[in-house]
MARBA-3410 file (N, C-alpha, C, O; in Angstrom, 1 decimal):
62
90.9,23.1,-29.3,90.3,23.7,-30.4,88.9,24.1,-30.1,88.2,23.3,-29.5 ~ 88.3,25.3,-30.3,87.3,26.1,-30.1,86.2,25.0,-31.0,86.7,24.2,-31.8 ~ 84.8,25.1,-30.8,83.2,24.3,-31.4,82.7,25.2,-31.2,82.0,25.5,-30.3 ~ 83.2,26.3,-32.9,82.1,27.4,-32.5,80.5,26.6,-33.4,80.3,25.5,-33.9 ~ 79.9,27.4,-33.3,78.5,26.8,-33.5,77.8,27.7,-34.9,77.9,28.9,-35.1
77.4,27.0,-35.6,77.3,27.2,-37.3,75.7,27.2,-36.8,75.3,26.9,-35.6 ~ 75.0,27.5,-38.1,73.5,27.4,-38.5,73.4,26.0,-39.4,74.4,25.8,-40.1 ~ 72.5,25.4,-39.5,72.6,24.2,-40.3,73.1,24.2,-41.9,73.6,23.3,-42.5 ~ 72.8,25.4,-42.2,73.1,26.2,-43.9,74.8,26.2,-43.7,75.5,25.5,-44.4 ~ 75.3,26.9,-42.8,76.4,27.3,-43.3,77.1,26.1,-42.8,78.3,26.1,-43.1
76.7,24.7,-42.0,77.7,23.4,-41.8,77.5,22.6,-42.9,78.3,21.8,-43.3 ~ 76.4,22.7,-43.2,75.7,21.5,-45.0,77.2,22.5,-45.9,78.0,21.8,-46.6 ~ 77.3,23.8,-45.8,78.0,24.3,-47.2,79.7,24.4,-46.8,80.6,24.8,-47.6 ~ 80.1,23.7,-45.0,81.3,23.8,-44.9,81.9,22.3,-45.7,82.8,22.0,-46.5 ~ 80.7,21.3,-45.1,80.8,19.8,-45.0,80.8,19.9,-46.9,81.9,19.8,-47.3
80.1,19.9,-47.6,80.0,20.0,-49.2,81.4,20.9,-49.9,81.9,20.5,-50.9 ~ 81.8,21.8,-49.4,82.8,22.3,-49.4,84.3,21.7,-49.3,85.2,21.9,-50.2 ~ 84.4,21.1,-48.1,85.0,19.4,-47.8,85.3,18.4,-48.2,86.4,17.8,-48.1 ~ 84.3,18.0,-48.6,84.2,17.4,-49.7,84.5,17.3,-50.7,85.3,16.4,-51.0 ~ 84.1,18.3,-51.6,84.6,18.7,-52.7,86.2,18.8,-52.6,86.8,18.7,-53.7
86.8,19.0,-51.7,88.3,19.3,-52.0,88.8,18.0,-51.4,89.9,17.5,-51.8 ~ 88.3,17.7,-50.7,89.2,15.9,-49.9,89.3,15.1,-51.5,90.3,14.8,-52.1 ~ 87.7,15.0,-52.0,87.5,14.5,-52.9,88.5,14.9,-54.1,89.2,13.9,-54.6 ~ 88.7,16.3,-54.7,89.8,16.6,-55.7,90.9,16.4,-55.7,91.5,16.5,-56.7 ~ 91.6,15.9,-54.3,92.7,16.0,-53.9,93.5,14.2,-53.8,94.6,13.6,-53.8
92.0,13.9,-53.7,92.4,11.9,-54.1,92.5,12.0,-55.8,93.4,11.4,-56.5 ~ 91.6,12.6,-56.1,91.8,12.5,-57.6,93.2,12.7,-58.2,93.9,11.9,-59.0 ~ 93.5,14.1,-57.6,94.9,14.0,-57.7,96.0,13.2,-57.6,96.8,13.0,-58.5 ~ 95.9,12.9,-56.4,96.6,11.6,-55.6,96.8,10.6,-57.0,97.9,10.2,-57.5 ~ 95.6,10.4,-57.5,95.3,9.0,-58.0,95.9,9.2,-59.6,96.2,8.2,-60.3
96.1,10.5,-59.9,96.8,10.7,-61.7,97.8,10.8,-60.9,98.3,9.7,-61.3 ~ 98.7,11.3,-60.1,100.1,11.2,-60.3,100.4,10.4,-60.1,101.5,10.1,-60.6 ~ 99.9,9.2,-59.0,100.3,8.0,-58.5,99.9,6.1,-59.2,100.4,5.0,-59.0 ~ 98.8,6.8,-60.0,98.4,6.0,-60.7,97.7,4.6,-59.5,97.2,3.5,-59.8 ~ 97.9,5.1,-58.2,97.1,4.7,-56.8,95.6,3.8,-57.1,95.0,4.2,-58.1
95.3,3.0,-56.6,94.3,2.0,-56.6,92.7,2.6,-55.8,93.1,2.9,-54.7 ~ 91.7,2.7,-55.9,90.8,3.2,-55.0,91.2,2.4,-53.2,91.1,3.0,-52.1 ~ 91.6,1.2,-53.5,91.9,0.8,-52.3,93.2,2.1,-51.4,93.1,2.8,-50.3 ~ 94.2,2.0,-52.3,94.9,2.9,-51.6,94.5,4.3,-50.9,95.0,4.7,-49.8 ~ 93.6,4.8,-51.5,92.9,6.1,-51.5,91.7,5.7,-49.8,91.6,6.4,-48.8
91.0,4.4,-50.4,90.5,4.3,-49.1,91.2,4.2,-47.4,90.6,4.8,-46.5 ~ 92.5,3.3,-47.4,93.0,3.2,-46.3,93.8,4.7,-46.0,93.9,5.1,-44.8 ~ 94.3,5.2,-47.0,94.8,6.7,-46.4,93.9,7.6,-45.6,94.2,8.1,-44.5 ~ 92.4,7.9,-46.4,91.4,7.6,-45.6,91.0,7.6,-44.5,91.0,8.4,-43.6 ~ 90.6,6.7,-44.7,90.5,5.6,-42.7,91.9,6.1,-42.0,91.8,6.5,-40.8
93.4,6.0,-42.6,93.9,6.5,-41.6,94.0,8.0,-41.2,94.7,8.3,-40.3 ~ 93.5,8.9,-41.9,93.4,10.6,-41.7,92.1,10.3,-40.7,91.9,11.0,-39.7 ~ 91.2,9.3,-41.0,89.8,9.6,-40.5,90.4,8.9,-38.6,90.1,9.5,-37.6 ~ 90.7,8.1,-38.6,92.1,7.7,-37.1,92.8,8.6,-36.4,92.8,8.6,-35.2 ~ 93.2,9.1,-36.9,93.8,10.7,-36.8,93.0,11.4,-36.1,93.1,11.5,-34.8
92.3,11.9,-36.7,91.2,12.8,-35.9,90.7,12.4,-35.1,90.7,12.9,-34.0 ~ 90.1,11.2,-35.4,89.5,10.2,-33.9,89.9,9.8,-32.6,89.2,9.4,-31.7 ~ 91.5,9.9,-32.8,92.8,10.1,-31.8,92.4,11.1,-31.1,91.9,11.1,-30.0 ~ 92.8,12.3,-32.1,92.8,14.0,-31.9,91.9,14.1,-31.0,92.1,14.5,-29.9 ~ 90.6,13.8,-31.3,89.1,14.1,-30.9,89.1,13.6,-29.7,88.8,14.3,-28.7
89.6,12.4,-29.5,89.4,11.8,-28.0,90.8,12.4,-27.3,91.1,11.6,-26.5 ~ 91.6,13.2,-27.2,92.9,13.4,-27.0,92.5,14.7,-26.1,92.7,14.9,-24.9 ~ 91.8,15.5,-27.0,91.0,16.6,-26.5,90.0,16.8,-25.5,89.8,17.7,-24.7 ~ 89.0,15.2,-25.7,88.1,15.2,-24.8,88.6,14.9,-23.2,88.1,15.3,-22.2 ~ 89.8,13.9,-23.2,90.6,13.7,-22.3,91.4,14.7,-21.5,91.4,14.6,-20.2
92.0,15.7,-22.0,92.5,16.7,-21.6,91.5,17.7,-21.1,91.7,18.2,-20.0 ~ 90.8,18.1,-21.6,89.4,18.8,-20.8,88.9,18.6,-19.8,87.9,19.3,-19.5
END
């Protein structure tokens, strides 16, 4: 995956952006599931695992 390179403005408004929808999307999670913040946290951590896999998977293969 390409690191194209942003200006500080437009990564503050990707990352807030991001946010806002990871964020809407547990909310979600959490009315239809009626889900615990705990639950919400370890899904989380394991999306945020994931990537950290991914990331090092990438840096290895390069």
């Amino acid at each position: 995956m390409s690191n194209p390179k942003f200006a500080e403005d437009e990564l503050n408004q990707i990352c807030e952006d991001a946010f806002v929808n990871v964020k809407e999307a547990c909310l979600r999670l959490q009315e239809k599931t009626k889900c615990s913040n705990e639950v919400v946290i370890e899904m989380l951590n394991n999306v945020a695992e994931f990537y950290l896999a991914q990331s090092s998977y990438e840096e290895n293969k390069a």
